[in-house]
Wavefront OBJ file of the C-alpha trace (Angstrom):
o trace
v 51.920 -38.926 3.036
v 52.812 -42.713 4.495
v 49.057 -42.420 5.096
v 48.283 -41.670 1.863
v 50.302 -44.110 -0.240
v 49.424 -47.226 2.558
v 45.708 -46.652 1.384
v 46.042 -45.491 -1.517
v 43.893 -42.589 -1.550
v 44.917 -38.692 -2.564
v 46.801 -36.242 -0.154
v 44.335 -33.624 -0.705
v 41.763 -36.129 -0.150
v 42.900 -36.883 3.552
v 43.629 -32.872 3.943
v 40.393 -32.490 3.424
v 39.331 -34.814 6.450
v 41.819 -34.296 8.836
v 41.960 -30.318 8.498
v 38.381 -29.917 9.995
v 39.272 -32.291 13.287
v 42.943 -30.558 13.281
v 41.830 -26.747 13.425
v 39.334 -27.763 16.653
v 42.166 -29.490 18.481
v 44.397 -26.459 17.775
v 41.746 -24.644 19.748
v 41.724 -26.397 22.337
v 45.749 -26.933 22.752
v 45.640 -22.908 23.043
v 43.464 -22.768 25.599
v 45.901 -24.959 27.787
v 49.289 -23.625 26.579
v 47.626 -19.904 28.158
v 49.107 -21.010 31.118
v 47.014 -18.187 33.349
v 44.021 -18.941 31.848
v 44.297 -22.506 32.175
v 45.427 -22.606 35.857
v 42.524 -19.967 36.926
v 40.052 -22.005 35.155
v 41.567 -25.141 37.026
v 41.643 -23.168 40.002
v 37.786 -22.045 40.013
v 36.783 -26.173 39.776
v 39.140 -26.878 42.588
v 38.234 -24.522 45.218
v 34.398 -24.600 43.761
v 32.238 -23.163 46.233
v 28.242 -22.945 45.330
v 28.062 -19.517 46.556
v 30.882 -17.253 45.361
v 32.556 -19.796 42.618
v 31.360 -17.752 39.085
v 32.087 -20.351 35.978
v 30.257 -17.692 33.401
v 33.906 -16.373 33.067
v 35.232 -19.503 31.709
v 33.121 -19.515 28.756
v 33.288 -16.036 28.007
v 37.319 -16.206 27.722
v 36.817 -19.047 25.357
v 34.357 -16.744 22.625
v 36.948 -15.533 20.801
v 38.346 -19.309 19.850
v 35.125 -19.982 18.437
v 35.575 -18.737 15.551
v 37.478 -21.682 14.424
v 34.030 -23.634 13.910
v 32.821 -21.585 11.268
v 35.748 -23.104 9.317
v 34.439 -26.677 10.559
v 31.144 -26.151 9.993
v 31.185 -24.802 6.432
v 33.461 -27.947 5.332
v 31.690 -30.684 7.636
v 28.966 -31.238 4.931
v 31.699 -32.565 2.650
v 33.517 -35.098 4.915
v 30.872 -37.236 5.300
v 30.381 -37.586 1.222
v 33.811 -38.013 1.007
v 34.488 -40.421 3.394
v 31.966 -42.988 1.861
v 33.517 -42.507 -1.429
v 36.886 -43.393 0.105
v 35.437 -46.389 1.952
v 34.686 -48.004 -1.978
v 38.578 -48.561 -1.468
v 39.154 -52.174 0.772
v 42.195 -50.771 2.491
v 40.686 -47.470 3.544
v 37.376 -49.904 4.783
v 38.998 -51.944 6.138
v 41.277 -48.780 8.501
v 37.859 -47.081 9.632
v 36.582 -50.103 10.694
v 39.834 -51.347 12.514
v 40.146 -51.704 16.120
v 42.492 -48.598 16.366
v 39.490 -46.443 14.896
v 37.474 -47.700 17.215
v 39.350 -47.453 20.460
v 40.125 -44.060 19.212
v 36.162 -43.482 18.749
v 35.120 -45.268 21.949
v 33.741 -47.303 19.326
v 31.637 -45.052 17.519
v 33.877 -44.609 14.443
v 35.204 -41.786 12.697
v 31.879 -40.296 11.103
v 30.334 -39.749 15.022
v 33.621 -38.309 16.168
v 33.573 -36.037 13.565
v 29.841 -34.491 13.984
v 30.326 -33.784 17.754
v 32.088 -30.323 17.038
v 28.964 -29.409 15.218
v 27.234 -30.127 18.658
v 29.700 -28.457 20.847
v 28.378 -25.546 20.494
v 24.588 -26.508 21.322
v 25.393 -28.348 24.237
v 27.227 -25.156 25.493
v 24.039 -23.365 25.435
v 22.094 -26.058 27.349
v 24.192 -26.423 29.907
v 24.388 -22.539 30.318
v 20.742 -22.566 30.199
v 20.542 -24.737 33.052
v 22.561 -23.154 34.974
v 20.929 -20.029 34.577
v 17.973 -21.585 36.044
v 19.152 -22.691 38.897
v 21.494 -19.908 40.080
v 19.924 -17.447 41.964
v 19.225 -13.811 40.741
v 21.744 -12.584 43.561
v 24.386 -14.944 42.356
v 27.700 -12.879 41.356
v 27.877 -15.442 38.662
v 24.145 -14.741 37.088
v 25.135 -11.853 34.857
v 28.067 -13.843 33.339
v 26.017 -16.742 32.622
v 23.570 -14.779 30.897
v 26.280 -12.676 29.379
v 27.631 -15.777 28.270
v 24.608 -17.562 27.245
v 23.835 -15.124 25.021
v 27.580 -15.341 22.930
v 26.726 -19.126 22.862
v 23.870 -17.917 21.069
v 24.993 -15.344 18.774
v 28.104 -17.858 18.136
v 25.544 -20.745 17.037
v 23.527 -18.472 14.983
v 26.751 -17.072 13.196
v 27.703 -21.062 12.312
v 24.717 -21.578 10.969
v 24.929 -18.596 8.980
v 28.251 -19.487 7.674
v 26.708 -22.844 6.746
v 24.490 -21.137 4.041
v 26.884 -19.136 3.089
v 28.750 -21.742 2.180
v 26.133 -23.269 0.902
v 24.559 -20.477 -1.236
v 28.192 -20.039 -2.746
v 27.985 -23.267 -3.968
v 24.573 -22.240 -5.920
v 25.949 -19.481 -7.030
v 28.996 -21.279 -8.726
v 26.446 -23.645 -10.430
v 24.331 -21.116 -11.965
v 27.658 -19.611 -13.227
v 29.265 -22.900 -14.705
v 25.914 -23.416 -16.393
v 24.852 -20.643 -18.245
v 22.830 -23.117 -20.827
v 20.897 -24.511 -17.819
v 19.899 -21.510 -16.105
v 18.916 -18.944 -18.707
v 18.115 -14.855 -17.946
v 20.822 -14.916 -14.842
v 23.479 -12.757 -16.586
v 22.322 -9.633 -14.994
v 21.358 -11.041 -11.733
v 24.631 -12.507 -11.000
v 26.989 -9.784 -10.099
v 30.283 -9.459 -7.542
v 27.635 -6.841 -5.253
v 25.000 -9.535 -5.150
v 25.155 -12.050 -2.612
v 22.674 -15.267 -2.646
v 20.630 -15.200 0.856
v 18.064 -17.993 0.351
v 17.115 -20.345 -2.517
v 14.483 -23.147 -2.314
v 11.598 -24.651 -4.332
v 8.410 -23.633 -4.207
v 5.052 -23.185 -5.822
v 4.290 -20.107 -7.119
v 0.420 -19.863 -9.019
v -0.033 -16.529 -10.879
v -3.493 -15.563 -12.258
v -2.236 -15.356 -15.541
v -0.917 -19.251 -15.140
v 2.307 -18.689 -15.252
v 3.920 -21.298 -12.606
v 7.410 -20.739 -10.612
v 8.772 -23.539 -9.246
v 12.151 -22.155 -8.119
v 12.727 -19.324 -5.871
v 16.288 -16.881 -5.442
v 16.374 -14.568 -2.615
v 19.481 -11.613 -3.109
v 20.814 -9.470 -0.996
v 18.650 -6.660 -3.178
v 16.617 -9.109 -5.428
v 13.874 -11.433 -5.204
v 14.009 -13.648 -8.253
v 11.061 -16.094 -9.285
v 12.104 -18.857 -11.990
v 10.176 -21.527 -14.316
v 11.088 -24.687 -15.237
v 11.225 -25.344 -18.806
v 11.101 -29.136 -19.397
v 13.289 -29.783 -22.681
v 12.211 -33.440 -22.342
v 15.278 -35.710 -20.672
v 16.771 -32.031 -19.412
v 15.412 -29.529 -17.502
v 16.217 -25.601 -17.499
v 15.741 -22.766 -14.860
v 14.804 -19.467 -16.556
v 14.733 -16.429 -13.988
v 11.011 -14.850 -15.301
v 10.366 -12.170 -12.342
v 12.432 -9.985 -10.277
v 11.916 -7.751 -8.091
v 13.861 -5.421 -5.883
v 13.961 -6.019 -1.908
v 13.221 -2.351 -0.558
v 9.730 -2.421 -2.326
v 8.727 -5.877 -1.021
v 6.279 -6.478 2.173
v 6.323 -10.320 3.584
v 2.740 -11.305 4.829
v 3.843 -14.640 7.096
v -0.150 -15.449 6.694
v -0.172 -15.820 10.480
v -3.255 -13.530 10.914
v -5.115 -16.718 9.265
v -3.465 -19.878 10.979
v -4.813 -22.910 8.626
v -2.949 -26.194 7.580
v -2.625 -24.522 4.147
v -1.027 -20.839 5.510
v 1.310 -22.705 7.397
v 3.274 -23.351 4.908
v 2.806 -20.320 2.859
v 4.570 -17.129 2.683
v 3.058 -13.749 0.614
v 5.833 -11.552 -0.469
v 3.716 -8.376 -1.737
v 5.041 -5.615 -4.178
v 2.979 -2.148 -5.488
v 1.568 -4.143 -8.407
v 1.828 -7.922 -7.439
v 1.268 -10.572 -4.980
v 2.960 -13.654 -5.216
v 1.750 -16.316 -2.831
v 4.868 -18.664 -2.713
v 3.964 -22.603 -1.382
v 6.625 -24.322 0.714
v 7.142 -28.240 1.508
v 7.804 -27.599 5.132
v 6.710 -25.497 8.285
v 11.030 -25.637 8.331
v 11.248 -24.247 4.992
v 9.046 -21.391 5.162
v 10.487 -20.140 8.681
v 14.091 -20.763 6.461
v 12.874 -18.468 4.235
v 10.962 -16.010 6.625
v 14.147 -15.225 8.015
v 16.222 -14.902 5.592
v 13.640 -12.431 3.977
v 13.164 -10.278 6.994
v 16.812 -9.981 6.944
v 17.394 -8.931 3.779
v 14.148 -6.867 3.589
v 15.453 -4.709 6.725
v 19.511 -3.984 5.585
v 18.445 -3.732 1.716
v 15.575 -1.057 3.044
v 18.794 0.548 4.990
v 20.705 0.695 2.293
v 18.054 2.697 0.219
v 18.435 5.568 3.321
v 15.177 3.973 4.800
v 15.117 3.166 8.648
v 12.155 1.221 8.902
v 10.593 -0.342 11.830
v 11.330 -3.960 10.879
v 11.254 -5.421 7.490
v 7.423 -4.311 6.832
v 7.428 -0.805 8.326
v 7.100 2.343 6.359
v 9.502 3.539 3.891
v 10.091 5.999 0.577
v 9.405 4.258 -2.915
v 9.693 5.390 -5.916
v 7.443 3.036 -8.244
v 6.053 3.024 -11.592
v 3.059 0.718 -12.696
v 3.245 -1.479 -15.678
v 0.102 1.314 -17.220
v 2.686 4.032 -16.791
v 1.545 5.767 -13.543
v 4.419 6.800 -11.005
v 4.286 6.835 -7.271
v 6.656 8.807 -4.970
v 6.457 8.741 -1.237
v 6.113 6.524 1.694
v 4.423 3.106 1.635
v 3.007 0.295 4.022
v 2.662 -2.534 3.131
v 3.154 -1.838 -0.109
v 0.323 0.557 -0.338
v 1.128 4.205 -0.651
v 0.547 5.866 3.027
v 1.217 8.679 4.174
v 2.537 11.765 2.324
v 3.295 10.980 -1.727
v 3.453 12.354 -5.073
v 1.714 10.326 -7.950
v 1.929 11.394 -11.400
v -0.783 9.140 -13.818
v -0.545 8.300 -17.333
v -3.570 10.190 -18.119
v -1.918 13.531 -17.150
v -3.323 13.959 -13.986
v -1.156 14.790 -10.993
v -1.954 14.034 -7.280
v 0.209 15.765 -4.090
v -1.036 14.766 -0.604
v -1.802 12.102 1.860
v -2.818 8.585 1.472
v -4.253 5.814 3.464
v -4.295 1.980 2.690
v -3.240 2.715 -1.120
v -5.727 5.500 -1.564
v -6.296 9.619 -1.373
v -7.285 10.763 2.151
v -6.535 13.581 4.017
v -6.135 16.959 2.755
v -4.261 16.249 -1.445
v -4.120 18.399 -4.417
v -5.039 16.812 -7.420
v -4.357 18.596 -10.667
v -6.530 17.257 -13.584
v -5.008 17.706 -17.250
v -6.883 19.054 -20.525
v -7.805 15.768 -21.655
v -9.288 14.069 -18.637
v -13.132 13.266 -18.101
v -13.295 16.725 -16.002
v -11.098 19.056 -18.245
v -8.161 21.061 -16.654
v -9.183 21.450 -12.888
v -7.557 21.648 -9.959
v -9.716 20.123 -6.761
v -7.678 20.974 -3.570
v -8.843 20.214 0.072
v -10.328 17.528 1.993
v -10.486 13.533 0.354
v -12.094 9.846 1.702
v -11.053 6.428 -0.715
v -9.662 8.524 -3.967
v -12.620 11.068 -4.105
v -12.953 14.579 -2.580
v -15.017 14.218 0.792
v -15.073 17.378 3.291
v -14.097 21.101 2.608
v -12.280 21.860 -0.651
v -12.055 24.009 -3.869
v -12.904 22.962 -7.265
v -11.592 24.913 -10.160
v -12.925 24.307 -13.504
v -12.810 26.312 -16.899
v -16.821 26.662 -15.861
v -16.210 28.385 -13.146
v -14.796 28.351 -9.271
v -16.752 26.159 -6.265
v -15.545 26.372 -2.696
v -17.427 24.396 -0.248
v -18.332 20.770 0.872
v -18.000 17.570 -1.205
v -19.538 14.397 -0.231
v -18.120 11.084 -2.100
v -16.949 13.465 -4.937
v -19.977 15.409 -5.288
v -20.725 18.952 -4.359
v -22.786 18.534 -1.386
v -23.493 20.772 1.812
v -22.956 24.433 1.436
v -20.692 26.126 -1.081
v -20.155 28.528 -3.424
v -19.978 28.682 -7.114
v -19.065 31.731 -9.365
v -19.811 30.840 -12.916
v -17.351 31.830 -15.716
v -19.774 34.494 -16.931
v -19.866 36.164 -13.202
v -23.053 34.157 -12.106
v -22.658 33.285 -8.631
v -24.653 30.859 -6.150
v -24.435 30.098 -2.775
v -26.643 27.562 -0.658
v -27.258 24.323 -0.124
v -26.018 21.683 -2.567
v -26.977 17.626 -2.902
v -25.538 15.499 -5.928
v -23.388 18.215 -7.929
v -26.856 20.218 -8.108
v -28.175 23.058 -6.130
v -30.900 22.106 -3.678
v -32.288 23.039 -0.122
v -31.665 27.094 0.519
v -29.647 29.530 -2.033
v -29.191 32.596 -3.386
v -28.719 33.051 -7.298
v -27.183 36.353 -8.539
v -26.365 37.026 -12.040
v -23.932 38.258 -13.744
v -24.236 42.160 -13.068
v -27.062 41.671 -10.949
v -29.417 41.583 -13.635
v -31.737 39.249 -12.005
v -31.994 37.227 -8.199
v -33.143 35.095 -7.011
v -33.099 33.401 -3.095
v -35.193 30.842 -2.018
v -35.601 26.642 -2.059
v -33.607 24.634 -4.677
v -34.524 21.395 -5.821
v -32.217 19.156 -8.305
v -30.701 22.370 -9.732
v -34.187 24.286 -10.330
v -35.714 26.997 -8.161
v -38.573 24.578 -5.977
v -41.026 26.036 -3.622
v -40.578 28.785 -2.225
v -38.519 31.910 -3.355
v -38.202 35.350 -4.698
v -36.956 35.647 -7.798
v -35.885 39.651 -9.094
v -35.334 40.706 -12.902
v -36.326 43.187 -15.277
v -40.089 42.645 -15.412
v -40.502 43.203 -11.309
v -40.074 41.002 -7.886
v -42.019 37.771 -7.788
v -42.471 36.089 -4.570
v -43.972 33.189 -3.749
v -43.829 29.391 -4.794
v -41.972 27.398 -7.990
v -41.843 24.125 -9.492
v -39.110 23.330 -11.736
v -38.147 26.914 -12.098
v -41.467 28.114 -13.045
v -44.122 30.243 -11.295
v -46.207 27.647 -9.717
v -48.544 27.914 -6.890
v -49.444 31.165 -4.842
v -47.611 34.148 -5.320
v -46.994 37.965 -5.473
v -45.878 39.253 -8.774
v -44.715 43.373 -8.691
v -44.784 44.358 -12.029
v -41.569 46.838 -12.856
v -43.599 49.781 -13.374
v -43.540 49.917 -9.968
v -47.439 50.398 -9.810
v -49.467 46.960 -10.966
v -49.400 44.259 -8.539
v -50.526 40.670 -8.449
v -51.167 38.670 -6.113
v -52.854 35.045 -6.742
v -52.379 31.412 -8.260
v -49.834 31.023 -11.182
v -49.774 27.890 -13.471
v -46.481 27.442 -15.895
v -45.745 31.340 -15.329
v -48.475 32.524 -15.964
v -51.526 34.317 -14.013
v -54.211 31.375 -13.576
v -57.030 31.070 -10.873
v -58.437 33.202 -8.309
v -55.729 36.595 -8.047
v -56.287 39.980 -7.087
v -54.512 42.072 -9.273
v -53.826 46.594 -9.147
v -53.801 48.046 -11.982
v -52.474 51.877 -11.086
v -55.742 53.481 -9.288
v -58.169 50.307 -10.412
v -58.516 47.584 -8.164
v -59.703 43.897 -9.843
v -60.754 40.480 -8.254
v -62.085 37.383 -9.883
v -60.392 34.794 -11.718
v -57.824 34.520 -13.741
v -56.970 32.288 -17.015
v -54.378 32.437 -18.896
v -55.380 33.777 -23.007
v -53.183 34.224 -26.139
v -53.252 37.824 -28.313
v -55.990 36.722 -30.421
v -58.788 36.096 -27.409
v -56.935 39.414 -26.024
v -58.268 41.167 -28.924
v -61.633 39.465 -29.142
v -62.290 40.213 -25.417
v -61.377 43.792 -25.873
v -63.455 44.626 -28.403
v -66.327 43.027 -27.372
v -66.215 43.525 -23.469
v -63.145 45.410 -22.707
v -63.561 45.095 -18.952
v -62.337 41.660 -18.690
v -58.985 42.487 -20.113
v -58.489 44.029 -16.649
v -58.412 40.736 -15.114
v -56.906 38.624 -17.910
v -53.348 36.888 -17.395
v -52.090 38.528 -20.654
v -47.961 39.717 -19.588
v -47.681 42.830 -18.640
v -46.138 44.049 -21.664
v -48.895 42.877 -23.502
v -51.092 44.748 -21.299
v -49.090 47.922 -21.680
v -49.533 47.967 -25.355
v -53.287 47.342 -25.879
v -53.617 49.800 -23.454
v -52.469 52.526 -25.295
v -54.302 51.437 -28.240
v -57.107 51.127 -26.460
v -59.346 54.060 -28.092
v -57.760 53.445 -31.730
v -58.787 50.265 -32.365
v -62.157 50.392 -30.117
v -63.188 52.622 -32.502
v -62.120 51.352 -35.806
v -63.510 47.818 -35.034
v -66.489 48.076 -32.566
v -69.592 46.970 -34.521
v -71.666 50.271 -33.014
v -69.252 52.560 -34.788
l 1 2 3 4 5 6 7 8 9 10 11 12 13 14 15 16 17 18 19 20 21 22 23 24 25 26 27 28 29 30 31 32 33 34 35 36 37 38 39 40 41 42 43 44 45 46 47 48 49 50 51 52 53 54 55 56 57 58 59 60 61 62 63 64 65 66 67 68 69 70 71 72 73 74 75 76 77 78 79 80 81 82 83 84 85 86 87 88 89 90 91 92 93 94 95 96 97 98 99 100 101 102 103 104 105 106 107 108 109 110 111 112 113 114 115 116 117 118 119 120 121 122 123 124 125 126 127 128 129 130 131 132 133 134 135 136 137 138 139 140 141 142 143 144 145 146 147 148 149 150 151 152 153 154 155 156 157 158 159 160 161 162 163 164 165 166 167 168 169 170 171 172 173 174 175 176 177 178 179 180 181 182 183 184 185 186 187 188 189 190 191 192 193 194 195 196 197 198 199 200 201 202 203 204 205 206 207 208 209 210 211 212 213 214 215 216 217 218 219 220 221 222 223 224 225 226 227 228 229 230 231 232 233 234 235 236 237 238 239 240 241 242 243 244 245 246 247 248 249 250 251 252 253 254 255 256 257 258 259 260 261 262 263 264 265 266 267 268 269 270 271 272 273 274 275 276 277 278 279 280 281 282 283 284 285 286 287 288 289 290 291 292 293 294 295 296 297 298 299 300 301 302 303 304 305 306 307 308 309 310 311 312 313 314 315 316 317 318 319 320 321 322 323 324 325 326 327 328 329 330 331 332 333 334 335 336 337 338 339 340 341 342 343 344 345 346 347 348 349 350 351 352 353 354 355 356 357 358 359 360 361 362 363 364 365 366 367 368 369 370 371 372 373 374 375 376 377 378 379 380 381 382 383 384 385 386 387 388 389 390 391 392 393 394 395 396 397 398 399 400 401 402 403 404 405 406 407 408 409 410 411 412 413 414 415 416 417 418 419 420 421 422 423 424 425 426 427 428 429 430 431 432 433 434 435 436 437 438 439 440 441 442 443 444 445 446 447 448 449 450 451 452 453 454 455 456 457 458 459 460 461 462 463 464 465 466 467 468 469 470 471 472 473 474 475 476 477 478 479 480 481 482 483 484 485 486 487 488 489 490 491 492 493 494 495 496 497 498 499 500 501 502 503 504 505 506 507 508 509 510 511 512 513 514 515 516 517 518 519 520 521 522 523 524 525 526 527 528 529 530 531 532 533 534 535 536 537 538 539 540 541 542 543 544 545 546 547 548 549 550 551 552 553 554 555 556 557 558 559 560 561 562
């Protein structure tokens, strides 16, 4: 207080200074009133002998006293501001700069003394570092070097952290005390949440749209603009997004000037490719990130294996389709459930974001394919390998290729029809066998493009034909056995029909010659006037059958010699 009113500055004021240097000379006063402590410490410098004296000890029983910096470290950030506003007053210049300060100081004044506990703890570590190196493996004192080498560590790591706590806290309490500054936070600030990491940053989306400011959560990445209202400025929080279905991509895969200061956080839907100032910054926030990534991913009953292993999502697309199951990188892989907007539903594994492996998918009424149901074998989002393909159509079990019907399979028709064979492009072709519905007709032979195509024998009501096609017609050489089970043919066809040199049996009557194809009205003609020829004309068979019969009728109505 005599302080205080000599230099006219506030008690809390000088609190604030002196509490930071008071609670590390408090440490250190405890170490030496532990009398046993103390005099064993003492004791090990005394009788210090190179190869049995173990100092790792020492440092270890001091850990626990450490603590106290997180205190000093949280409020040393302050001091320094404050102390230059209190210098504005002559009398309290005129006392730092005064030859008891300096003595004090060793002449570096008050604002060295009071950074070197922020150092302490670094200069620990060095000089357990080096003594690591140069103590022998077989040293009693190696393992408590490294043992203690390693507290050092955590102890320095757990300051710093303290420091953006601290920090961070101080953020928070800004955003809070300005609610017209910083617009959309009243749902992201909440007692649960805690502020991990804030910097600025450039973040370019396709659509335009430009953050400049970036909030990392302890469950929340939030992405804000700036809205320039002329001589102020506002922060409005446009994007968040939560932490378990975020992948970081440090960009480290493609080391350029540009990547090195660039960090991709990747979600289901986005990308958002956020530009640092400083190689500093981006490791800053690369840590902070992993950090939060892995406990938030944790919390959500994931154990992944680090921040961008796999894990369950549940996710639904701005277009209304919904995604269950495990991702990677924020691409569904593995096993997952996806239900679409369109109706469709999906059951099975993925790879890289897309269907592979063996999947259901369930197609509704209104899709491009009707109600279906495909199950079996998929490659990138289509059916590839062995599967089943239901459709109101009909049933096909077999091989796809890239979503088409290709290989061998089977496909029963809804009216009982039934091939199986060869297929290529959704079409039969290559060997098959065609039986209708009931067996009415057959057929088994070469496909092409859906149509019977060389060669093949093809079984219905009028008899058994067997020999060649093109494009489902008799074409070429072949053997036609009429159903009557007695006239045979055997010959060239043309479009179905009899037509070149054939050979054909009539019952007991052999014929050969050629062959052209004739309508009823030549029929006629060349039955009256030379009814031999009729034997070898291409007229159908049922044709045939009929003039037959009326062969002696109309002969002898119409012949010009009756």
């Amino acid at each position: 207080v005599r302080v205080c009113v000599c230099l006219s500055v506030s008690l809390c004021a000088l609190k604030f200074v002196s509490i930071c240097i008071i609670c590390i000379f408090d440490v250190y006063m405890k170490y030496i009133a532990d009398d046993s402590r103390f005099r064993f410490g003492m004791f090990r410098m005394q009788s210090w002998n190179a190869e049995e004296t173990c100092i790792g000890q020492s440092f270890i029983d001091m850990m626990p006293n450490f603590s106290v910096y997180k205190e000093y470290y949280k409020n040393y950030d302050e001091v320094p501001k404050l102390l230059q506003k209190l210098e504005k007053n002559k009398k309290v210049k005129e006392w730092l700069h005064s030859e008891t300060i300096s003595l004090a100081t060793n002449g570096h004044g008050l604002p060295h003394l009071l950074i070197q506990p922020c150092q302490r703890l670094m200069r620990y570590s060095l000089l357990v570092n080096e003594l690591l190196k140069e103590t022998s493996e077989e040293h009693p004192d190696y393992a408590l070097l490294g043992q203690s080498l390693k507290c050092l560590q955590d102890a320095t790591v757990a300051m710093n952290e303290s420091v953006r706590e601290s920090e961070n806290q101080k953020v928070v309490s800004a955003i809070v005390s300005n609610p017209n500054k910083y617009i959309n936070f009243e749902d992201i600030i909440a007692p649960s949440r805690v502020l991990l990491h804030c910097c600025e940053c450039k973040v370019q989306m396709p659509s335009g749209v430009l953050f400049t400011d970036l909030y990392l959560f302890n469950d929340l990445l939030v992405l804000c603009e700036t809205i320039d209202e002329g001589k102020r400025t506002k922060t409005k929080a446009s994007v968040s997004e939560p932490l378990h279905t975020i992948w970081l991509d440090a960009l480290e895969a493609v080391a350029t000037k540009q990547t090195a200061t660039q960090l991709m956080f990747l979600t289901p839907e986005f990308q958002y490719l956020v530009q640092l100032k400083t190689v500093s910054e981006k490791k800053g926030l690369k840590t902070a990130a992993e950090g939060g990534i892995e406990k938030q991913c944790a919390v959500e009953g994931n154990a992944p294996e680090g921040a961008n292993g796999p894990r369950k999502v549940k996710w639904k697309w701005t277009n209304g389709d919904l995604f269950e199951g495990t991702m990677v990188g924020a691409k569904p892989h593995g096993e997952g459930l996806s239900y679409f907007d369109s109706g469709n539903t999906y059951t099975g594994m993925y790879e890289n974001g897309r269907f592979n492996g063996q999947g259901q998918m369930v197609y509704a009424a209104g899709s491009d394919q009707g109600r279906c149901i495909y199950a079996g074998q998929w490659r990138d989002d289509l059916p590839h390998g062995k599967g089943k393909l239901e459709m109101g159509g009909g049933v096909y079990e077999g091989d796809f290729v890239n979503g088409r019907k290709e290989g061998h399979g089977r496909m029963q028709w809804r009216n009982k029809d039934v091939y199986e064979g060869e297929w290529l492009g959704d079409l039969q072709h290559g060997e098959g066998k065609w039986v209708g519905a009931g067996k009415l007709y057959e057929y088994m032979g070469q496909w092409e493009r859906g149509k019977f195509h060389g060669k093949g024998v093809l079984l219905w009501s009028e008899g058994i034909y067997d020999g060649e096609f093109r494009n489902d017609i008799r074409n070429g050489t072949g053997e036609m056995k009429y159903a009557n089970g007695l006239d045979v043919y055997t010959g060239q066809w043309e479009n179905g029909m009899r037509h070149g040199h054939g050979r054909l049996e009539m019952r007991a009557k052999k014929v050969e010659g050629m062959t052209t194809p004739i309508n009823l009205t030549q029929s006629l003609f060349l039955y009256f006037l030379f009814p031999p020829l009729l034997s070898l004309s291409s007229l159908p068979s049922t044709s045939f059958s009929i003039f037959s019969s009326l062969h002696f009728f109309l002969f002898v109505i119409l012949h010009p010699r009756f």
